[in-house]
Residue, then its C-alpha position, 0 to 999 in steps of 0.5 A: x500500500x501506498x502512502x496515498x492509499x494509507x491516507x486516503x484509507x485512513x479518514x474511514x473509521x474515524x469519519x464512521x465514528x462521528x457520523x454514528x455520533x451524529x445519527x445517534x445524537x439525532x435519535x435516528x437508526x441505522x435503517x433511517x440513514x440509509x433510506x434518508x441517504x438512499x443507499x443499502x442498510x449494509x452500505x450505510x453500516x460498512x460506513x459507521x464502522x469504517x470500511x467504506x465512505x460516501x459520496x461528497x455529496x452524501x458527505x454535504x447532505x449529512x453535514x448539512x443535516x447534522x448541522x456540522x462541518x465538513x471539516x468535522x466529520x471527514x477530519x474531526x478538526x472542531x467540536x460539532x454542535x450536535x445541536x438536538x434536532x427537536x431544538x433545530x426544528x424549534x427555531x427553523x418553525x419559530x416566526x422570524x420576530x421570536x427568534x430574538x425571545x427564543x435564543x434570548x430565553x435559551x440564554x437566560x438557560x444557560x445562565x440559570x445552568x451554570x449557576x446551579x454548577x456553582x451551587 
């Protein structure tokens, strides 16, 4: 094997670990990943654990749908948001003059949180 090779090959189980990390963070199986992905159950299997990849453009789709960068999952090179998906599709459905109240009130949580740590 090539160095090319090593590297190339290389990325693919650490890149199945975070996006397993991400699909479960987003409470989904692995059976809805690849009917969201439209690629076999074995396929989306052998990309968890590292044995194959994805297309760029399946690799954009994920990036996009768990709200991480690219970056991230092919090189875990930042922190992804991992934001829960209840609290995305509360902000996506929120009218755009409570967004301000919303990520207003979400701060004043964190606040009370930290708070309480101290305690």
């Amino acid at each position: 094997m090539n160095i090319y090779d090593h590297i190339i090959n290389d990325y693919k189980p650490d890149m199945g670990k975070r996006i397993r990390a991400c699909r479960r963070q987003s409470n989904l199986t692995q059976e809805k990943m690849a009917e969201i992905l439209d690629i076999s159950v074995k396929h989306y299997s052998e990309v968890e654990r590292g044995i194959t990849g994805l297309s760029v453009e399946k690799l954009i789709f994920l990036s996009r749908l768990f709200d991480t960068s690219l970056d991230y999952l092919l090189k875990g090179d930042e922190e992804p948001s991992l934001i829960p998906c209840v609290l995305i599709n509360l902000y996506r459905s929120c009218p755009d003059d409570k967004k301000a109240v919303l990520i207003e009130m979400a701060k004043n949580l964190s606040i009370l949180m930290e708070k309480e740590k101290g305690d």
